[in-house]
DRENMARGU-83957 format. One record per residue: residue in three letters; chain; x, y negated, z negated of N, C-alpha, C, CB in turn. Coordinates in steps of 0.001 Angstrom, whole numbers. Glycine has a CB too. Layout:
<pt code="ALA" unit="A" n_px="X" n_py="Y" n_pz="Z" ca_px="X" ca_py="Y" ca_pz="Z" c_px="X" c_py="Y" c_pz="Z" cb_px="X" cb_py="Y" cb_pz="Z"/>
...
//
This chain:
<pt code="UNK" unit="A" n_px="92384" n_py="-127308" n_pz="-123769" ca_px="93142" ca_py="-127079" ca_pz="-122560" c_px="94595" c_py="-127473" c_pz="-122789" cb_px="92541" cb_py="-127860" cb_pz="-121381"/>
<pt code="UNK" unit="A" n_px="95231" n_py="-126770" n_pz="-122132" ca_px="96783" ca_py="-127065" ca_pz="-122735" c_px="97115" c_py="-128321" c_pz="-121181" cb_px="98194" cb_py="-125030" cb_pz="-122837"/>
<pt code="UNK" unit="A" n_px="98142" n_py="-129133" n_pz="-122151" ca_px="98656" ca_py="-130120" ca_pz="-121193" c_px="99626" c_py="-129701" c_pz="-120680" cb_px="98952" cb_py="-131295" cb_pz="-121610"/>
<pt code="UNK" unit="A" n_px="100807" n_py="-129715" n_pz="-119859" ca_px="101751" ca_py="-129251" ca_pz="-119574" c_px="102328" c_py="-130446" c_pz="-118091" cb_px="101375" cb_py="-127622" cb_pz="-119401"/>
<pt code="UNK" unit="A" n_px="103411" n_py="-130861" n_pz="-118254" ca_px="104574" ca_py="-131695" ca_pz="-117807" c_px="104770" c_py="-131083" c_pz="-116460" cb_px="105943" cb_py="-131638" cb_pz="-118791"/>
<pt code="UNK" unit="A" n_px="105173" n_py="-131862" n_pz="-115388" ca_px="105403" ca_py="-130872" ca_pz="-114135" c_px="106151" c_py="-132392" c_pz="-113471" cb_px="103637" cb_py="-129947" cb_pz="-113148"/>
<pt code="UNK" unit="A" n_px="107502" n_py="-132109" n_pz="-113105" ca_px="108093" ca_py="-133331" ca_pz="-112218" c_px="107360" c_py="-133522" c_pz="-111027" cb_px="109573" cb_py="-133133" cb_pz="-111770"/>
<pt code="UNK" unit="A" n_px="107249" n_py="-134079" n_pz="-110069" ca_px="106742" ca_py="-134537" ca_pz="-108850" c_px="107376" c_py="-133540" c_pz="-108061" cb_px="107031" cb_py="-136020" cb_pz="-108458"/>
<pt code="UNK" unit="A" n_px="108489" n_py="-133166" n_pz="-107846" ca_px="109694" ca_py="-133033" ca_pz="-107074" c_px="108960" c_py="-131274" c_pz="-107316" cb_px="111586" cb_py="-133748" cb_pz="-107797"/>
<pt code="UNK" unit="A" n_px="109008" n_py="-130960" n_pz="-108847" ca_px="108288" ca_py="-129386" ca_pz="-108722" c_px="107530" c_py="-128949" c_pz="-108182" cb_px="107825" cb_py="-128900" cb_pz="-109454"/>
<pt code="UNK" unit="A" n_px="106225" n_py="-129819" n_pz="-108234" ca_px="105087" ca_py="-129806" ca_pz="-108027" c_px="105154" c_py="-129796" c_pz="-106388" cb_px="104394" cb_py="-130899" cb_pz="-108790"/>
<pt code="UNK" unit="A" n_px="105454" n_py="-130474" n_pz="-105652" ca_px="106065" ca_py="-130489" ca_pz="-104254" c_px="106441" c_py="-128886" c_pz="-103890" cb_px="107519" cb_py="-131540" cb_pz="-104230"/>
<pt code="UNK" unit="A" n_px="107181" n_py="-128835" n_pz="-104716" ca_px="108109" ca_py="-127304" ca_pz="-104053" c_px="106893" c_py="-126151" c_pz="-104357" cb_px="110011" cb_py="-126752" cb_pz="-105219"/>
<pt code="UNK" unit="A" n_px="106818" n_py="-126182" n_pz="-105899" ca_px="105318" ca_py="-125174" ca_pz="-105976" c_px="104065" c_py="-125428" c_pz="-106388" cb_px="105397" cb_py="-124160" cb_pz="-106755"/>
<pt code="UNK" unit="A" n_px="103725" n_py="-126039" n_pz="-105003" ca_px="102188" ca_py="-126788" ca_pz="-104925" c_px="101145" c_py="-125119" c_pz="-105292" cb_px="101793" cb_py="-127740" cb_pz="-102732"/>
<pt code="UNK" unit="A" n_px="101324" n_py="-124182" n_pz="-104728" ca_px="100338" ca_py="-123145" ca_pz="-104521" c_px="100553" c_py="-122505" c_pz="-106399" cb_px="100873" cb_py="-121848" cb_pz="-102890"/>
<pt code="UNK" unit="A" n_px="101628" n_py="-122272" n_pz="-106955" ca_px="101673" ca_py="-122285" ca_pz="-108682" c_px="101189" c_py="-122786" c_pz="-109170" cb_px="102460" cb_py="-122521" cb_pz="-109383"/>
<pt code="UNK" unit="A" n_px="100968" n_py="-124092" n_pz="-109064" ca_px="100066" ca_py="-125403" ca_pz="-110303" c_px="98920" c_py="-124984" c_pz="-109584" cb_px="100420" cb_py="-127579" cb_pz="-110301"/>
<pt code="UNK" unit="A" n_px="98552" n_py="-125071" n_pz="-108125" ca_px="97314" ca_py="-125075" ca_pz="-108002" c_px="96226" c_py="-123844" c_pz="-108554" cb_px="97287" cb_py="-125266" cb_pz="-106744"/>
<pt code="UNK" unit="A" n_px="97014" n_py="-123009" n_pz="-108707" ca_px="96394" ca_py="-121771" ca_pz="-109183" c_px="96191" c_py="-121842" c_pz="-111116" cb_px="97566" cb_py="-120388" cb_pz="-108581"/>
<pt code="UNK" unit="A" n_px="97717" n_py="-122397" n_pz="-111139" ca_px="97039" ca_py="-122592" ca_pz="-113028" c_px="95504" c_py="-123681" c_pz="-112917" cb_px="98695" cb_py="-123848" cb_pz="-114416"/>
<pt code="UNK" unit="A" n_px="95276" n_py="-124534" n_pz="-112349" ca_px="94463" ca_py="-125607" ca_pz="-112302" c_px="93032" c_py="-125230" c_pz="-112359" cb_px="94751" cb_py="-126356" cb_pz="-111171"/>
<pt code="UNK" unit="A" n_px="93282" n_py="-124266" n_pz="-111304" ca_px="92154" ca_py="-123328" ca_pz="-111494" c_px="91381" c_py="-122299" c_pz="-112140" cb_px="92171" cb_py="-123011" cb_pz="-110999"/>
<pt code="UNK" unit="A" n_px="92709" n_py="-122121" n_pz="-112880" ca_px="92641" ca_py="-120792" ca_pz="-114279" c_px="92029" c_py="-121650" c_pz="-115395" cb_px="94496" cb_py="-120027" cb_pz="-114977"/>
<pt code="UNK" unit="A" n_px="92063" n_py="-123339" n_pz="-115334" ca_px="91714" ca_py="-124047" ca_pz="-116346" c_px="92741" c_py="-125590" c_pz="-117116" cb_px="91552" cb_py="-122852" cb_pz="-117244"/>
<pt code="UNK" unit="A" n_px="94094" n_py="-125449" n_pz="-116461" ca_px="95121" ca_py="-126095" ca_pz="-117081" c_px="95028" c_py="-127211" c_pz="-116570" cb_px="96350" cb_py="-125587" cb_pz="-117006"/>
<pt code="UNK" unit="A" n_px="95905" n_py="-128305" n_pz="-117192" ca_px="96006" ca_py="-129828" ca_pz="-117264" c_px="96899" c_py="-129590" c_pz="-117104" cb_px="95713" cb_py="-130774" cb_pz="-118198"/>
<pt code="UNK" unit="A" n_px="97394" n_py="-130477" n_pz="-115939" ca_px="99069" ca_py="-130623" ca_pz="-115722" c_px="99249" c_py="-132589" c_pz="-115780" cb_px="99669" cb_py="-129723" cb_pz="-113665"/>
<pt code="UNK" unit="A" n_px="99998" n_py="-132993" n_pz="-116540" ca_px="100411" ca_py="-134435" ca_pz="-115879" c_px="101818" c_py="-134455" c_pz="-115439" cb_px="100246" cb_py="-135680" cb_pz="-116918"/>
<pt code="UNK" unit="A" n_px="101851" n_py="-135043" n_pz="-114006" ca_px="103208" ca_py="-135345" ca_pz="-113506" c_px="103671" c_py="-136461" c_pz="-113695" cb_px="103371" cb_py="-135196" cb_pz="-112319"/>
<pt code="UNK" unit="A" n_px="105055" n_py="-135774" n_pz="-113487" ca_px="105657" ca_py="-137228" ca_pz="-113471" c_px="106595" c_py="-137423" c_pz="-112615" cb_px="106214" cb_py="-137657" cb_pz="-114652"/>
<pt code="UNK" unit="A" n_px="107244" n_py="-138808" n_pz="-112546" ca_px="107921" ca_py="-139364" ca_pz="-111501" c_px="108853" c_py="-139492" c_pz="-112361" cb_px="107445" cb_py="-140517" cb_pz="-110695"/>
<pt code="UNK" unit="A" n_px="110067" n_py="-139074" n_pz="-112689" ca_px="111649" ca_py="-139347" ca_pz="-113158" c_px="111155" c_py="-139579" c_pz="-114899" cb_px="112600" cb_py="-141117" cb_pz="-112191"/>
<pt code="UNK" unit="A" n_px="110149" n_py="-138978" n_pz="-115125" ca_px="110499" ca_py="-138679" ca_pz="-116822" c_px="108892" c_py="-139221" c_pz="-117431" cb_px="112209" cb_py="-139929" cb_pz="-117626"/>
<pt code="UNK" unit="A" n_px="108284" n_py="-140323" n_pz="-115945" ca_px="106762" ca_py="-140914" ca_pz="-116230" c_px="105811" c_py="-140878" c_pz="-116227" cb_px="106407" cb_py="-141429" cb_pz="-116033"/>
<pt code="UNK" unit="A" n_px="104754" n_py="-140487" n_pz="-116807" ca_px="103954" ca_py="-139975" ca_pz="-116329" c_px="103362" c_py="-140760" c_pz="-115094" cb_px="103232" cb_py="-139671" cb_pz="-117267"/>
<pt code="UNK" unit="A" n_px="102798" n_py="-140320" n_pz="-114426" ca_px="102040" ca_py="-140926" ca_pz="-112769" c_px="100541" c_py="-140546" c_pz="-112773" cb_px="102787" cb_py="-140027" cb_pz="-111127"/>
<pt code="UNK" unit="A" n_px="100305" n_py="-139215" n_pz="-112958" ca_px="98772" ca_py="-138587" ca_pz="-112933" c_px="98962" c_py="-137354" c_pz="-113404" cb_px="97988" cb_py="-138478" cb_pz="-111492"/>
<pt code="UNK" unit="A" n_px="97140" n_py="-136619" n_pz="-113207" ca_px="96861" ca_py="-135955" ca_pz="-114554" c_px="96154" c_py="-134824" c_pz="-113160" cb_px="95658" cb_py="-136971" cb_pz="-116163"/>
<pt code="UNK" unit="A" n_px="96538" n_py="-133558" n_pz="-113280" ca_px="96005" ca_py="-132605" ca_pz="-112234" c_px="95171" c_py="-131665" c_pz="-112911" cb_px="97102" cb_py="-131855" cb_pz="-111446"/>
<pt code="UNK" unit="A" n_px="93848" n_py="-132079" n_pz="-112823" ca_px="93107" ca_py="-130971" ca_pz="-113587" c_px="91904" c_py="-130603" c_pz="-112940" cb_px="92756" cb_py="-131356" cb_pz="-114988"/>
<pt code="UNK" unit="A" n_px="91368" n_py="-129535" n_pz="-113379" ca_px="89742" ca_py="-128881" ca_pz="-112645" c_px="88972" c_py="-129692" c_pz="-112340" cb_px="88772" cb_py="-128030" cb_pz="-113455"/>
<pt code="UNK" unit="A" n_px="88154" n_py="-129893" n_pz="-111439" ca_px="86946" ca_py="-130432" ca_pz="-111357" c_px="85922" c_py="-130419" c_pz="-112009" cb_px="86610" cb_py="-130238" cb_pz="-110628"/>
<pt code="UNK" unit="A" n_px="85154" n_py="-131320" n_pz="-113054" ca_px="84042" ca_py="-130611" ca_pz="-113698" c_px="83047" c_py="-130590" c_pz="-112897" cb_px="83610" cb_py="-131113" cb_pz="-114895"/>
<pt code="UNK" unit="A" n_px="82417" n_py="-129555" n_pz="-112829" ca_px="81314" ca_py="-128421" ca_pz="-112545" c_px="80121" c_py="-127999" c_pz="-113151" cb_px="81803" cb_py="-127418" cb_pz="-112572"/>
<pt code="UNK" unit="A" n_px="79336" n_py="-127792" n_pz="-112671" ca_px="77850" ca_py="-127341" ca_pz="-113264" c_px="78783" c_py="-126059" c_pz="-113799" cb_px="76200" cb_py="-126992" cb_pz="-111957"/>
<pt code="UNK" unit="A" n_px="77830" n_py="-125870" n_pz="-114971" ca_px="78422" ca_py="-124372" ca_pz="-115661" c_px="76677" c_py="-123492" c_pz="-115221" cb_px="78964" cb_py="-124546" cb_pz="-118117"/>
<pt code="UNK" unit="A" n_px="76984" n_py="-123148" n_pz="-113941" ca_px="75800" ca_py="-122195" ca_pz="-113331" c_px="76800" c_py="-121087" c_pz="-113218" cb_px="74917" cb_py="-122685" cb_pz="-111727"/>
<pt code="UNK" unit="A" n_px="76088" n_py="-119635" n_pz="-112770" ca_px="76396" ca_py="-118685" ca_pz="-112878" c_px="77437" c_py="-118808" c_pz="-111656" cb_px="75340" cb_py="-117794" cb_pz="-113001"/>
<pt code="UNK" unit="A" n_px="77205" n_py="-118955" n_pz="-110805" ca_px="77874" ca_py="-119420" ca_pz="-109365" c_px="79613" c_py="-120222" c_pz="-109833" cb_px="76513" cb_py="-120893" cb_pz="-108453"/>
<pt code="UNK" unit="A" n_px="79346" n_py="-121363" n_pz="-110573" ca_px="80751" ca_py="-121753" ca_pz="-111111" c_px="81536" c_py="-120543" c_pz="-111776" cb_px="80593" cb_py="-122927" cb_pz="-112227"/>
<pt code="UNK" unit="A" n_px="81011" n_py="-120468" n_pz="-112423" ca_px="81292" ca_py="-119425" ca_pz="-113848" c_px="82336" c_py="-118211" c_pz="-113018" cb_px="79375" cb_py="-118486" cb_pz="-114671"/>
<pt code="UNK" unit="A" n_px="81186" n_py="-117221" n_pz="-111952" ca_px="82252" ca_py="-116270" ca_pz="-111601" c_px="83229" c_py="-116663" c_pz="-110308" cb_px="81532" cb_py="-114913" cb_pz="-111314"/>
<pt code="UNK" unit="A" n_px="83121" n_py="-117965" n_pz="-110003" ca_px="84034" ca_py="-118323" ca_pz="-108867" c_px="84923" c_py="-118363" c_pz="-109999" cb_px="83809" cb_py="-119695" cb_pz="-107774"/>
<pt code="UNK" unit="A" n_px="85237" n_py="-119331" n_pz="-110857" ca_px="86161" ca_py="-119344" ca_pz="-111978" c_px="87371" c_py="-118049" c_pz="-112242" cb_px="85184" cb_py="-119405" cb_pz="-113178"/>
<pt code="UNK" unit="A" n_px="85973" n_py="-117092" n_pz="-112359" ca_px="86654" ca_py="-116108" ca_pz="-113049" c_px="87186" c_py="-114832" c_pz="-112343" cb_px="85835" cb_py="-115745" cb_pz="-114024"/>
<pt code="UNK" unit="A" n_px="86309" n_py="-115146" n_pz="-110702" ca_px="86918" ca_py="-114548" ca_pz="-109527" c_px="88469" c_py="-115234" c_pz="-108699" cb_px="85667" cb_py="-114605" cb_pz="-108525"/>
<pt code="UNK" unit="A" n_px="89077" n_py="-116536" n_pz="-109594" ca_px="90307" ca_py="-117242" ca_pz="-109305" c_px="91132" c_py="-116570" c_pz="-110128" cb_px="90334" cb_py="-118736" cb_pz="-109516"/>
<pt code="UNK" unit="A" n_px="90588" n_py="-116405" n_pz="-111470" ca_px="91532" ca_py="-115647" ca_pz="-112465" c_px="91965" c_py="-114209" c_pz="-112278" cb_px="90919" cb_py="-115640" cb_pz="-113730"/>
<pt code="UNK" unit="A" n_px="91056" n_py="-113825" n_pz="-111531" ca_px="91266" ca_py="-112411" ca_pz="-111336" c_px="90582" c_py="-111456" c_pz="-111860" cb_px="92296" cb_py="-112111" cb_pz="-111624"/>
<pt code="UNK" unit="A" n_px="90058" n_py="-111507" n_pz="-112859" ca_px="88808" ca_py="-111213" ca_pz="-114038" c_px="87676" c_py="-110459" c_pz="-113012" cb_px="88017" cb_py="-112978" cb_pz="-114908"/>
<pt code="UNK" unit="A" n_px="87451" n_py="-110374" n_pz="-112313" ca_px="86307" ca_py="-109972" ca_pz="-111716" c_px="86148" c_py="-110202" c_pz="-109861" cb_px="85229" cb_py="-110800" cb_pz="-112571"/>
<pt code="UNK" unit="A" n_px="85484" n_py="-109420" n_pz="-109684" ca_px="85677" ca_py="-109260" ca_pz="-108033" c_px="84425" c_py="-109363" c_pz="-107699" cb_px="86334" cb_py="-107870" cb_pz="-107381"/>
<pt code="UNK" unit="A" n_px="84095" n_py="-110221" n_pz="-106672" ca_px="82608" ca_py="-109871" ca_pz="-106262" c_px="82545" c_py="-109107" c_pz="-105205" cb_px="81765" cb_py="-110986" cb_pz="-105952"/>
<pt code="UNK" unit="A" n_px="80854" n_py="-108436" n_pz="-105216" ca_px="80799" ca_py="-107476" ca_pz="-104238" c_px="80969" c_py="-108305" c_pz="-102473" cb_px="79215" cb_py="-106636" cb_pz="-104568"/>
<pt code="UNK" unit="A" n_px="81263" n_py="-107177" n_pz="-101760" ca_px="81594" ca_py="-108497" ca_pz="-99940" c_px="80341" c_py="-107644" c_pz="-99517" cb_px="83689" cb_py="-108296" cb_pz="-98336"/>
<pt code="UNK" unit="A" n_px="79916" n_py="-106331" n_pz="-99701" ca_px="78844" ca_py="-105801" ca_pz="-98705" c_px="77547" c_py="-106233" c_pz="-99348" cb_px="78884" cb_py="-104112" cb_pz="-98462"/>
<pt code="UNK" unit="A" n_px="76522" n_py="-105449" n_pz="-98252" ca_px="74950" ca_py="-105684" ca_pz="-98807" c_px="75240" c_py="-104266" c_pz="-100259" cb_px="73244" cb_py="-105160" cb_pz="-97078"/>
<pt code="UNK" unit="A" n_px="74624" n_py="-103982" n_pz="-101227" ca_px="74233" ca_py="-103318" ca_pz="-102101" c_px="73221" c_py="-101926" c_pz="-101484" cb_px="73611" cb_py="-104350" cb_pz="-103005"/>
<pt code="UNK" unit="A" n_px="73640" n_py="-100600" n_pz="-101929" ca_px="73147" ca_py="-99521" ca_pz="-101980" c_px="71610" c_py="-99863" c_pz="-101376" cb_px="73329" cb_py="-98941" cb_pz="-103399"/>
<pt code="UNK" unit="A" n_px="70582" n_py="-99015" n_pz="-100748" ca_px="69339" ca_py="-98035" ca_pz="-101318" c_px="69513" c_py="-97821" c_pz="-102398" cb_px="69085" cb_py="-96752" cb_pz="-100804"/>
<pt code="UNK" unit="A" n_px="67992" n_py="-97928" n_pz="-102650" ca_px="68004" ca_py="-97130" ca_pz="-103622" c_px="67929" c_py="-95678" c_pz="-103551" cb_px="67196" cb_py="-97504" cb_pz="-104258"/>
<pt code="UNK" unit="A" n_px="68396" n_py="-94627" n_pz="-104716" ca_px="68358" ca_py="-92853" ca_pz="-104793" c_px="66998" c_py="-92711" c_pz="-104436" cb_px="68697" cb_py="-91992" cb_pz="-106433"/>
<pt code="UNK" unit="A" n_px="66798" n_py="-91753" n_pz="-103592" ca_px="65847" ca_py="-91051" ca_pz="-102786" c_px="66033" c_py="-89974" c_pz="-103017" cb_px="65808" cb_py="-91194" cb_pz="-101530"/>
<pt code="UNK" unit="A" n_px="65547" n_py="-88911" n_pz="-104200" ca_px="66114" ca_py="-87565" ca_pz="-104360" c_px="65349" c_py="-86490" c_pz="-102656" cb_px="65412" cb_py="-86889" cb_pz="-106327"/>
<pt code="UNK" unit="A" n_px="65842" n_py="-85743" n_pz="-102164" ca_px="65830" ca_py="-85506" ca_pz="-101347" c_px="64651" c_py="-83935" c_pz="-101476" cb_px="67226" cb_py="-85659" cb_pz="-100964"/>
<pt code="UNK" unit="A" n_px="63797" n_py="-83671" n_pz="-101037" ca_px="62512" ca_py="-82858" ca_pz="-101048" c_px="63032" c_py="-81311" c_pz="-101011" cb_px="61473" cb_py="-83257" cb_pz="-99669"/>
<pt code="UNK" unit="A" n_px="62701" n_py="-80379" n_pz="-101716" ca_px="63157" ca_py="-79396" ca_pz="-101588" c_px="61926" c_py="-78291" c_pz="-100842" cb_px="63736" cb_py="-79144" cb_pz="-102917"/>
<pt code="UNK" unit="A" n_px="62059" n_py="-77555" n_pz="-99883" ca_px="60581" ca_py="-76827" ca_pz="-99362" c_px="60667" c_py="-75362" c_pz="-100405" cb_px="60583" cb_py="-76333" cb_pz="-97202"/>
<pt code="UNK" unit="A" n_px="61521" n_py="-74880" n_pz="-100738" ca_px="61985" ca_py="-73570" ca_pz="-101107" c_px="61333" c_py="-73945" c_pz="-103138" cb_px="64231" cb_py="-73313" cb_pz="-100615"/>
<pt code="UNK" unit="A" n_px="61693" n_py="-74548" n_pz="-103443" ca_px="61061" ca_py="-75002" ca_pz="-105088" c_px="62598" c_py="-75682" c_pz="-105512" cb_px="60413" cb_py="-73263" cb_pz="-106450"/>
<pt code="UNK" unit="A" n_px="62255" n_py="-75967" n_pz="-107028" ca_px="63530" ca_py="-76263" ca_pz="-107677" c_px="65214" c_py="-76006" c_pz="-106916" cb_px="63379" cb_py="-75367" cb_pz="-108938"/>
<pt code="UNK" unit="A" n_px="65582" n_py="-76809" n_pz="-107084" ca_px="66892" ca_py="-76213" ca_pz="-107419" c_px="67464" c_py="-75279" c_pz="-108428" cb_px="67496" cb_py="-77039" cb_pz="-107579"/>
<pt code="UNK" unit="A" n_px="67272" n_py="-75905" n_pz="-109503" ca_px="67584" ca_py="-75128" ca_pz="-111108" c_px="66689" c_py="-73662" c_pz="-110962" cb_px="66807" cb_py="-76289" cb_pz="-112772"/>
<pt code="UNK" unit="A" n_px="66101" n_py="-73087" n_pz="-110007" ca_px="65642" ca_py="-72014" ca_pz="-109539" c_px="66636" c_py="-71408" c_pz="-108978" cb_px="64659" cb_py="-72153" cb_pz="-108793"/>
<pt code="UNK" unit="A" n_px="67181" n_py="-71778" n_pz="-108167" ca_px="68152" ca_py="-71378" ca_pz="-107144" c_px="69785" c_py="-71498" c_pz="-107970" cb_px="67943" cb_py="-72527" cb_pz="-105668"/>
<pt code="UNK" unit="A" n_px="69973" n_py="-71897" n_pz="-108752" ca_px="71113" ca_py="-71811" ca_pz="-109630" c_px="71246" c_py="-70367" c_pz="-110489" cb_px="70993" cb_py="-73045" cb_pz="-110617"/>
<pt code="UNK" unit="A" n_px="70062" n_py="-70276" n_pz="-111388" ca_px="69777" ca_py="-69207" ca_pz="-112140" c_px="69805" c_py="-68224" c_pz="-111376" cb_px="68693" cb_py="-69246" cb_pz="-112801"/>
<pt code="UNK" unit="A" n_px="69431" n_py="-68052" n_pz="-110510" ca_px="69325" ca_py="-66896" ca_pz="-109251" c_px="70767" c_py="-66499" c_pz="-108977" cb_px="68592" cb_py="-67528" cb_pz="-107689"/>
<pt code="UNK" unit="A" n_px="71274" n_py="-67620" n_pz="-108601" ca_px="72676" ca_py="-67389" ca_pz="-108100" c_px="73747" c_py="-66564" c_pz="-109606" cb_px="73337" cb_py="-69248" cb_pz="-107531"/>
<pt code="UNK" unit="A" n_px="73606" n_py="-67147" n_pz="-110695" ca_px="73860" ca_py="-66630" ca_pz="-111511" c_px="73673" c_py="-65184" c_pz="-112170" cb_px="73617" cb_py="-67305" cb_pz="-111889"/>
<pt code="UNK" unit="A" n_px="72845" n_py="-65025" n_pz="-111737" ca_px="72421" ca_py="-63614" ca_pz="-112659" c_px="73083" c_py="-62654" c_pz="-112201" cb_px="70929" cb_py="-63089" cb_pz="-112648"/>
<pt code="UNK" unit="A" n_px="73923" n_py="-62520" n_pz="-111231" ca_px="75178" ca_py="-61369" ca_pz="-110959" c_px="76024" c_py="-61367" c_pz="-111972" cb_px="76114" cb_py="-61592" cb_pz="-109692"/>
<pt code="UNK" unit="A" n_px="76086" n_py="-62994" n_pz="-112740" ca_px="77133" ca_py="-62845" ca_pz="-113694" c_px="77098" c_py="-62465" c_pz="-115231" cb_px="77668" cb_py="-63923" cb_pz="-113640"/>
<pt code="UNK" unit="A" n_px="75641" n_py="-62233" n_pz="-115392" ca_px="75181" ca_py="-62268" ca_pz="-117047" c_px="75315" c_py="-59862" c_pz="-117028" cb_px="72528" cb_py="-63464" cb_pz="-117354"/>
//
């Protein structure tokens, strides 16, 4: 994980920037006039599937679905026969 320096005074102004690297994975330590003070990093986490794509749904990497998921295909009953009957048919004006 990369470390990376951030004044207090920055960090203040762009709280919603660090917080988003933090989440991408980064270590930030601040400091107070050149010192370090503390260390801003991820929470460790179960590495379940659930962590994993929240992670990677922060990064941007992947979107989860918001609705319920499809039926399933129900091909739809034909009374007349095939289709591929009714294609060839339609065709044969052109041969």
């Amino acid at each position: 994980m990369a470390r990376n320096l951030v004044g207090a005074r920055e960090l203040k102004m762009r709280l919603g920037t660090y917080l988003r690297r933090v989440r991408q994975g980064d270590t930030l330590v601040v400091t107070d006039r050149g010192e370090p003070v503390a260390e801003l990093r991820p929470i460790a986490d179960t590495a379940g599937p659930d962590a994993i794509l929240a992670r990677l749904e922060a990064r941007g990497a992947v979107t989860r679905p918001t609705k319920k998921r499809l039926v399933p295909f129900r091909p739809i009953e034909s009374r007349a026969g095939p289709l591929s009957l009714a294609v060839l048919e339609d065709r044969e004006d052109r041969f």
